[in-house]
HTML snippet that shows the backbone in 3Dmol.js (N, CA, C, O; Angstrom):
<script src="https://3Dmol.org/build/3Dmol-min.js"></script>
<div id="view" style="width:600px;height:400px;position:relative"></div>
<script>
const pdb = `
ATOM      1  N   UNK A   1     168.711 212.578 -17.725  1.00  0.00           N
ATOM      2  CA  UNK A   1     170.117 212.860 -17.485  1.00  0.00           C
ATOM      3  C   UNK A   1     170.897 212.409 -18.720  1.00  0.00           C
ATOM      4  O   UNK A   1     170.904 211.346 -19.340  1.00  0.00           O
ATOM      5  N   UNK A   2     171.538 213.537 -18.871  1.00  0.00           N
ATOM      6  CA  UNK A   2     172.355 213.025 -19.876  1.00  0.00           C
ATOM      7  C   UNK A   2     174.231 213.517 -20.241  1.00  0.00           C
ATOM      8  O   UNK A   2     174.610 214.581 -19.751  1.00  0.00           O
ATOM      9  N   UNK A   3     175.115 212.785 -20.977  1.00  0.00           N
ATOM     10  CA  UNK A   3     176.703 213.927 -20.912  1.00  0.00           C
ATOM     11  C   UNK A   3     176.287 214.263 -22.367  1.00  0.00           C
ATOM     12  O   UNK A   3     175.628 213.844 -23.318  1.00  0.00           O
ATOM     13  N   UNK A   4     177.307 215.566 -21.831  1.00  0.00           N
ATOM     14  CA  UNK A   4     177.746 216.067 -23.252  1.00  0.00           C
ATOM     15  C   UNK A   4     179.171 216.371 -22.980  1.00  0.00           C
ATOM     16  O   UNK A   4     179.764 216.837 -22.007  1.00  0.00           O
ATOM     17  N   UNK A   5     179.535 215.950 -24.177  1.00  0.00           N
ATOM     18  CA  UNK A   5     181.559 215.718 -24.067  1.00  0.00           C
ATOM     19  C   UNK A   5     181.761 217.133 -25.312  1.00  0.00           C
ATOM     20  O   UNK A   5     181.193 217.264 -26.396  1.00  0.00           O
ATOM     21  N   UNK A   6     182.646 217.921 -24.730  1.00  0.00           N
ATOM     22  CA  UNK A   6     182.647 219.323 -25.554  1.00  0.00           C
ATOM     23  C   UNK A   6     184.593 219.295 -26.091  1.00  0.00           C
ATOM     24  O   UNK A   6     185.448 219.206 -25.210  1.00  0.00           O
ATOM     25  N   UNK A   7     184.899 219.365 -27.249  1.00  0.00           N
ATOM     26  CA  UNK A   7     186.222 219.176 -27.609  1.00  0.00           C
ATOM     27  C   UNK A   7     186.820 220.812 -27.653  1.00  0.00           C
ATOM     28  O   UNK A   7     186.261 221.627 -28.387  1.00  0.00           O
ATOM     29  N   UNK A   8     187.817 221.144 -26.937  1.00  0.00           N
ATOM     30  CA  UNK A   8     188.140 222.020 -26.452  1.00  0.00           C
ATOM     31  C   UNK A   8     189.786 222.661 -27.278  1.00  0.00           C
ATOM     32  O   UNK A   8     190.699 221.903 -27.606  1.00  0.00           O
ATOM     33  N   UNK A   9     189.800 223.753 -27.413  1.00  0.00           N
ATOM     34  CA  UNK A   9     191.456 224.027 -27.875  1.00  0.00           C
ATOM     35  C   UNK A   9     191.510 225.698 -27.110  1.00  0.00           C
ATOM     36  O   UNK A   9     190.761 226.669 -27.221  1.00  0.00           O
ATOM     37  N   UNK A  10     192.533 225.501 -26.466  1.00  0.00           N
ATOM     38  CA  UNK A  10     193.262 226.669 -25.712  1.00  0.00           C
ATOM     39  C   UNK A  10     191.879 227.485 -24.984  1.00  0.00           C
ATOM     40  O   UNK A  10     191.513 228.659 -25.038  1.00  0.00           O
ATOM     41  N   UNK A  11     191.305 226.245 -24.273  1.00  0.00           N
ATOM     42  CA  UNK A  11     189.974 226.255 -23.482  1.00  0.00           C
ATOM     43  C   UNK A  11     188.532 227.222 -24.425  1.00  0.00           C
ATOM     44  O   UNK A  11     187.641 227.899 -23.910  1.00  0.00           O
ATOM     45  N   UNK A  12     188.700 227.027 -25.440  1.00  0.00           N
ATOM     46  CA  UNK A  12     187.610 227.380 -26.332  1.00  0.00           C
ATOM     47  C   UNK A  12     186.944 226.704 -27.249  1.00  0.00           C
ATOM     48  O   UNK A  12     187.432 226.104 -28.206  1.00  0.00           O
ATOM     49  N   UNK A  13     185.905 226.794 -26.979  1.00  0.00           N
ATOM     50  CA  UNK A  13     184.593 225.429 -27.677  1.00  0.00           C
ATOM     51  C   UNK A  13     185.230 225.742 -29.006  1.00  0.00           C
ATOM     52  O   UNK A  13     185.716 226.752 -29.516  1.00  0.00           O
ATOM     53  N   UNK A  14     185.009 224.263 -29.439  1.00  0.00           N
ATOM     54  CA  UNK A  14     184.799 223.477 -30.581  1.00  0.00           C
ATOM     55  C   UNK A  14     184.172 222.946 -31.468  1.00  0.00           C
ATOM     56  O   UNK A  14     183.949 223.234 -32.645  1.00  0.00           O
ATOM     57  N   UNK A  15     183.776 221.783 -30.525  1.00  0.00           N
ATOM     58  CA  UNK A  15     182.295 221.318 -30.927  1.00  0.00           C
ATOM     59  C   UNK A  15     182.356 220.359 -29.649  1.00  0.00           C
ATOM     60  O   UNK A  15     183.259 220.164 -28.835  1.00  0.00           O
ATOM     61  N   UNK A  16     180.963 219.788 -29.779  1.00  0.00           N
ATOM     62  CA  UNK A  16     180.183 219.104 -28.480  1.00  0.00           C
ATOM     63  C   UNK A  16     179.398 217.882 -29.334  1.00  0.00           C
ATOM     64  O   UNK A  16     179.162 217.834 -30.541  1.00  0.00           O
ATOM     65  N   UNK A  17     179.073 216.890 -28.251  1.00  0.00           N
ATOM     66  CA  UNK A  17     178.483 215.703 -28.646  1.00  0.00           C
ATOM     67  C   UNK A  17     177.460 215.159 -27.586  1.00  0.00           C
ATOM     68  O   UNK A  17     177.959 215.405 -26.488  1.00  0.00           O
ATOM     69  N   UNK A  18     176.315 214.561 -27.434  1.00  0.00           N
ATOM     70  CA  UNK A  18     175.895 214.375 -26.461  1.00  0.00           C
ATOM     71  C   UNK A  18     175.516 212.978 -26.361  1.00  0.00           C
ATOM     72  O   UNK A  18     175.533 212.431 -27.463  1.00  0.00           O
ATOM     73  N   UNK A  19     175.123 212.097 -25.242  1.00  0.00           N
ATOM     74  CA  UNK A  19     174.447 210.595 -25.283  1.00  0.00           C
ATOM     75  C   UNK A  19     173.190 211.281 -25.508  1.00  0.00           C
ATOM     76  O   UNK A  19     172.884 212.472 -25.577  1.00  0.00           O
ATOM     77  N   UNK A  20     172.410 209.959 -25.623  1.00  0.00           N
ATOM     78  CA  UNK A  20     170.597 210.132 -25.387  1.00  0.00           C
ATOM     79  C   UNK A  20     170.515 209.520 -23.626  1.00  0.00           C
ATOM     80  O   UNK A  20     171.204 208.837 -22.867  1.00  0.00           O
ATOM     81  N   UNK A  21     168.993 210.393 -23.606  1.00  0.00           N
ATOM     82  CA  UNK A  21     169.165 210.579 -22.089  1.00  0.00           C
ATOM     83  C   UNK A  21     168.587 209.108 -21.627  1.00  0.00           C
ATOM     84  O   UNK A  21     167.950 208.318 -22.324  1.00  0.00           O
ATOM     85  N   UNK A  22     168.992 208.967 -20.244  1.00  0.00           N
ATOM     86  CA  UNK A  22     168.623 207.835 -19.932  1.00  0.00           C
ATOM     87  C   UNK A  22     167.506 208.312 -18.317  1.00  0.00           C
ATOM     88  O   UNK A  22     167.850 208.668 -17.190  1.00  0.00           O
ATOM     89  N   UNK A  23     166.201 208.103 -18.909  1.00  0.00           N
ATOM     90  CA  UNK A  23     165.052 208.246 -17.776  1.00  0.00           C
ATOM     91  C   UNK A  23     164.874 207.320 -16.841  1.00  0.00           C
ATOM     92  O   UNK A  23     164.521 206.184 -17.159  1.00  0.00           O
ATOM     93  N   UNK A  24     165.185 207.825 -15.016  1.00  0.00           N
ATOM     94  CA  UNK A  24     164.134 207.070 -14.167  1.00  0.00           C
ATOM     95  C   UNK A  24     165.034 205.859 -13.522  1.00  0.00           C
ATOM     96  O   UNK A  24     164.641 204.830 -12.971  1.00  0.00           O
ATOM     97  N   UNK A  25     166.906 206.503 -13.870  1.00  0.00           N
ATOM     98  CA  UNK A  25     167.780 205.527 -13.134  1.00  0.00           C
ATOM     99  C   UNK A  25     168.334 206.051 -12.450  1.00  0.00           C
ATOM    100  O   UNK A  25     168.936 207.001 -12.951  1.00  0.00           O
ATOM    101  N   UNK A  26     168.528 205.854 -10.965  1.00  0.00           N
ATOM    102  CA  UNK A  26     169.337 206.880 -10.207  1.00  0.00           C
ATOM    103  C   UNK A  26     170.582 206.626 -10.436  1.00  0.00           C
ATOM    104  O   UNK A  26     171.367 207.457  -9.979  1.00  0.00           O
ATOM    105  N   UNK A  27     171.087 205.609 -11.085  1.00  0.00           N
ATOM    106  CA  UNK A  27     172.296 205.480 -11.461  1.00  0.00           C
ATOM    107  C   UNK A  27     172.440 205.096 -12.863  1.00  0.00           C
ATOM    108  O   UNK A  27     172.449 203.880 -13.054  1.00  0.00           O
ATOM    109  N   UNK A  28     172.559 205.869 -13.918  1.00  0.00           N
ATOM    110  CA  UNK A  28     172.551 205.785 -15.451  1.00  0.00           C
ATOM    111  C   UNK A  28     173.470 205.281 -16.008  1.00  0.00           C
ATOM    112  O   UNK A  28     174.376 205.708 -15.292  1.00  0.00           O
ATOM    113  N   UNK A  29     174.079 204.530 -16.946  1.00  0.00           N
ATOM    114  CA  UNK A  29     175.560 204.072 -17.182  1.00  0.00           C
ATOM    115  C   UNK A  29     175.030 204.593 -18.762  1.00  0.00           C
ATOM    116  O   UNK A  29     173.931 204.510 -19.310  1.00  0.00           O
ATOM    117  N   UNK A  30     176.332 205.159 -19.204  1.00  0.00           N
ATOM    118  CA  UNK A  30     176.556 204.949 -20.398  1.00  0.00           C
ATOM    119  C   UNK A  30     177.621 204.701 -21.098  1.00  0.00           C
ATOM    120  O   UNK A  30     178.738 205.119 -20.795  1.00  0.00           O
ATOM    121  N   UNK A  31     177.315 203.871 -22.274  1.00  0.00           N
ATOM    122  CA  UNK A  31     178.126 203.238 -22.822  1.00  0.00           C
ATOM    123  C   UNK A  31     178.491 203.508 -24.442  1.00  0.00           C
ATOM    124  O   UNK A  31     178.607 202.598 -25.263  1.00  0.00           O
ATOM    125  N   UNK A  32     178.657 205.025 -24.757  1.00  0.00           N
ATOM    126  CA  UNK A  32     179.166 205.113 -25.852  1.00  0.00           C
ATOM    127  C   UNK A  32     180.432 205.562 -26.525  1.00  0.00           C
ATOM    128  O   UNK A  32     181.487 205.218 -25.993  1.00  0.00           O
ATOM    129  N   UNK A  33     180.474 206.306 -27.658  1.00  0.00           N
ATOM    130  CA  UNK A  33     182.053 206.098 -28.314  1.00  0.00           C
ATOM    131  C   UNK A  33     181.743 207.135 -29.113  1.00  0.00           C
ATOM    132  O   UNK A  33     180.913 207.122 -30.022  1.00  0.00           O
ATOM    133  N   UNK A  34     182.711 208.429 -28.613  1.00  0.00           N
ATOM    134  CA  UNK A  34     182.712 209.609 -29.628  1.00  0.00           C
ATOM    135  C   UNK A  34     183.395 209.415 -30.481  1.00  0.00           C
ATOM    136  O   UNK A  34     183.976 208.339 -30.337  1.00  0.00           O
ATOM    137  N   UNK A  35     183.715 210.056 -31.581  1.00  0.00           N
ATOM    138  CA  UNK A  35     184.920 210.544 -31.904  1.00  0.00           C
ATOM    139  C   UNK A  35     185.164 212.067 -32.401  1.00  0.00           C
ATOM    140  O   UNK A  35     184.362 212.585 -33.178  1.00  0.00           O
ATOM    141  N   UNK A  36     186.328 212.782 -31.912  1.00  0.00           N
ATOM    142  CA  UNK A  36     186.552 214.055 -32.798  1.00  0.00           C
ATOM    143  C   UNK A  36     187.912 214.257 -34.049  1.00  0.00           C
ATOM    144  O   UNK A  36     188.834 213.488 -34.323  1.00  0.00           O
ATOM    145  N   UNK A  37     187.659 215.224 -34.451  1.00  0.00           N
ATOM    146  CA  UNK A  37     189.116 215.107 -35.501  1.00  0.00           C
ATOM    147  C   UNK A  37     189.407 216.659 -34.829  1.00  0.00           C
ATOM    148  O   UNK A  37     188.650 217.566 -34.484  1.00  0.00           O
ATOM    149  N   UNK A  38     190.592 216.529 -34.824  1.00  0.00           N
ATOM    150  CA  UNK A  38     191.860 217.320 -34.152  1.00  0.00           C
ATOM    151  C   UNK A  38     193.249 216.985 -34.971  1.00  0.00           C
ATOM    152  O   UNK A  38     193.792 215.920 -35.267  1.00  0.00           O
ATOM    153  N   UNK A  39     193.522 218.107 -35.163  1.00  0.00           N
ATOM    154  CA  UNK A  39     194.782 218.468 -35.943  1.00  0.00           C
ATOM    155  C   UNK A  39     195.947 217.926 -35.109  1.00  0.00           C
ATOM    156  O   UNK A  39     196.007 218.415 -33.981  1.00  0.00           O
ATOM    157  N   UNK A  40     196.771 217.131 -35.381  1.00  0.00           N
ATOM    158  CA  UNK A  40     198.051 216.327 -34.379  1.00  0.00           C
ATOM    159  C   UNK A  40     198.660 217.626 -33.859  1.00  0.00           C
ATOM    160  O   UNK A  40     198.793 217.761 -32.643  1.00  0.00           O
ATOM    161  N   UNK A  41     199.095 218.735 -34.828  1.00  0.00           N
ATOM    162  CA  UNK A  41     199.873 219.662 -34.186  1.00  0.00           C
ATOM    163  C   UNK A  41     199.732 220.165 -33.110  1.00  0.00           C
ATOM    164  O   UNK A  41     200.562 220.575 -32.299  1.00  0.00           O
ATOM    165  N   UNK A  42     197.516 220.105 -33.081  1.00  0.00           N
ATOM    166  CA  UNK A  42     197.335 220.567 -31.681  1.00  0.00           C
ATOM    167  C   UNK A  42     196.651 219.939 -30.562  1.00  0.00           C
ATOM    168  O   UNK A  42     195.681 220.291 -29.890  1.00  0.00           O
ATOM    169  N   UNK A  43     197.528 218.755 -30.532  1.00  0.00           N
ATOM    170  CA  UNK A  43     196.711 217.981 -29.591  1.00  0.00           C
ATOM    171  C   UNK A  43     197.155 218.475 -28.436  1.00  0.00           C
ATOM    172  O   UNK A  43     196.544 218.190 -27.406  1.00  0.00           O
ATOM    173  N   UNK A  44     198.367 219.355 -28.393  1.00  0.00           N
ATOM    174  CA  UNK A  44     199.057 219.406 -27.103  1.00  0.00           C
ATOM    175  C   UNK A  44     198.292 220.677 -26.117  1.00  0.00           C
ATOM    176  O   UNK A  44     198.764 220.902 -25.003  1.00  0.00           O
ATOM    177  N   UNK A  45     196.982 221.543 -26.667  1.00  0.00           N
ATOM    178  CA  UNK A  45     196.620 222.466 -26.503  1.00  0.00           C
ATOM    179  C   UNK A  45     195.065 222.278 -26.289  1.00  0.00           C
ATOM    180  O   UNK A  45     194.312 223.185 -25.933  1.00  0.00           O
ATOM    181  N   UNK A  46     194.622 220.744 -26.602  1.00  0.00           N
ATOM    182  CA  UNK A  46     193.379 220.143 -27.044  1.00  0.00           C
ATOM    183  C   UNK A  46     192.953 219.564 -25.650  1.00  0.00           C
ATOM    184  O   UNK A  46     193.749 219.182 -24.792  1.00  0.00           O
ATOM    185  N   UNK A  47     191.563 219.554 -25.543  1.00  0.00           N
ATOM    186  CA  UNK A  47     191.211 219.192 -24.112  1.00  0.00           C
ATOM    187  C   UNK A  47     189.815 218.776 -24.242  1.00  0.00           C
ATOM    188  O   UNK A  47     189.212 219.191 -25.232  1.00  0.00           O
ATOM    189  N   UNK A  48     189.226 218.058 -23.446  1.00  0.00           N
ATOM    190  CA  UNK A  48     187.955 217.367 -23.529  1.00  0.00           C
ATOM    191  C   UNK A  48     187.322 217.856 -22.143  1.00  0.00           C
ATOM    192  O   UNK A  48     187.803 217.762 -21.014  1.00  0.00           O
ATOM    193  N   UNK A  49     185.908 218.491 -22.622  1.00  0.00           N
ATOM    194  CA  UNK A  49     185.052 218.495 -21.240  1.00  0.00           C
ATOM    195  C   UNK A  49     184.172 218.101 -21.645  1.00  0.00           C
ATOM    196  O   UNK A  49     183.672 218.055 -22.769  1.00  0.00           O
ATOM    197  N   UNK A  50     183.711 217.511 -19.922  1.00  0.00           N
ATOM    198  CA  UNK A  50     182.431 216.439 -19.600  1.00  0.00           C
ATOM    199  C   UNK A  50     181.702 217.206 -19.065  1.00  0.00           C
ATOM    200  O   UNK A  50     182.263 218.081 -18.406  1.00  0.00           O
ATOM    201  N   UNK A  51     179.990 217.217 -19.116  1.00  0.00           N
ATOM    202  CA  UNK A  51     179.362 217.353 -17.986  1.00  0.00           C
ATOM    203  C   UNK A  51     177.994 216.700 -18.210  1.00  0.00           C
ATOM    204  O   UNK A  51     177.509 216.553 -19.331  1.00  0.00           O
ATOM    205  N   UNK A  52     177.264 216.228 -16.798  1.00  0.00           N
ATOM    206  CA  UNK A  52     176.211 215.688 -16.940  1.00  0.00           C
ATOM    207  C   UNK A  52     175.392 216.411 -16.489  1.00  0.00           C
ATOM    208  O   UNK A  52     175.566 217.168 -15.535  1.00  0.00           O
ATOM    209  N   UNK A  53     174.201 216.242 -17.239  1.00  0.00           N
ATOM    210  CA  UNK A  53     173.382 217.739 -17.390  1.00  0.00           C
ATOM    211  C   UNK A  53     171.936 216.689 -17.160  1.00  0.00           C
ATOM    212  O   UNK A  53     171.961 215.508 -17.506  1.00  0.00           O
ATOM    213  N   UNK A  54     170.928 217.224 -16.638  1.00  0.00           N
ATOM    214  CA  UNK A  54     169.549 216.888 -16.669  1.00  0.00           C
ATOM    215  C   UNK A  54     168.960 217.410 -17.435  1.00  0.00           C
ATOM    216  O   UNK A  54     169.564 218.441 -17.729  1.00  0.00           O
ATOM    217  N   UNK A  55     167.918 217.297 -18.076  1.00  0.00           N
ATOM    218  CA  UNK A  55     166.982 217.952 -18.711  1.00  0.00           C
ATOM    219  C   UNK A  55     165.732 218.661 -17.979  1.00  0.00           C
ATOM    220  O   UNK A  55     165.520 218.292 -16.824  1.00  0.00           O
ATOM    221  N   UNK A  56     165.045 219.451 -18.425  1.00  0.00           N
ATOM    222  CA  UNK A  56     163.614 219.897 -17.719  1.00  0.00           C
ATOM    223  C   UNK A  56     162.526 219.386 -18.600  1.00  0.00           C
ATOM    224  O   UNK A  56     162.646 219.422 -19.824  1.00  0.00           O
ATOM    225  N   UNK A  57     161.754 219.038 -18.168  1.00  0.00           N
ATOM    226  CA  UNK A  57     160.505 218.678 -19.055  1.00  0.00           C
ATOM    227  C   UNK A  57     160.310 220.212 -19.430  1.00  0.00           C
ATOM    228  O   UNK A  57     160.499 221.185 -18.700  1.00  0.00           O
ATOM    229  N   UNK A  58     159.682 220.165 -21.377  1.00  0.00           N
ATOM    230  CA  UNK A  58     159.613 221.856 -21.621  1.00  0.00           C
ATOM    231  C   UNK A  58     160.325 222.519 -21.880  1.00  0.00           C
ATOM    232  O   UNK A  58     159.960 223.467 -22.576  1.00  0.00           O
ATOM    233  N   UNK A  59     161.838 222.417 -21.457  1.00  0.00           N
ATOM    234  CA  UNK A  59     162.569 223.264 -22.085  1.00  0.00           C
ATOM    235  C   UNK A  59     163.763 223.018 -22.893  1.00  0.00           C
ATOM    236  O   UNK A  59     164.642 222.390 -22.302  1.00  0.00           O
ATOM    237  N   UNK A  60     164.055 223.425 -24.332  1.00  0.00           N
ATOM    238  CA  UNK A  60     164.529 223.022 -25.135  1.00  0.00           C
ATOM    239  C   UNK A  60     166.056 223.343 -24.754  1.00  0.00           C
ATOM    240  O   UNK A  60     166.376 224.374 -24.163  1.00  0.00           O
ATOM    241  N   UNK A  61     166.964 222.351 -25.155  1.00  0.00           N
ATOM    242  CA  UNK A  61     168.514 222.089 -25.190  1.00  0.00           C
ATOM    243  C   UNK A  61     169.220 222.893 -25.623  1.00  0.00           C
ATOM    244  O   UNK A  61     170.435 222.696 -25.654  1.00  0.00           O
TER     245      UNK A  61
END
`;
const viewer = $3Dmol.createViewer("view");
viewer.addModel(pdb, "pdb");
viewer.setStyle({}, {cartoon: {color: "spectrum"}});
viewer.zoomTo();
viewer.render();
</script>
């Protein structure tokens, strides 16, 4: 299991970042620190999505 945090403008990808996955916890914590660069003008249009995604053994990301 793992997030990937995707930086968003006028709901259209950007770019994306992901943790490393954490195996074999039914409850995973993570504890890290993105950062993106975003233009000030458009922060007002700028949006962040989360999602936590599993992996499959075998199949590539």
């Amino acid at each position: 299991v793992y997030v990937k945090v995707s930086l968003m403008n006028h709901n259209k990808f950007i770019k994306s970042k992901k943790t490393a996955a954490v195996l074999g916890s039914p409850n995973p914590v993570y504890n890290k620190t993105f950062n993106f660069k975003a233009d000030q003008t458009e922060l007002d249009t700028t949006s962040l999505s989360l999602s936590v995604l599993q992996s499959i053994k075998g199949e590539s990301k």
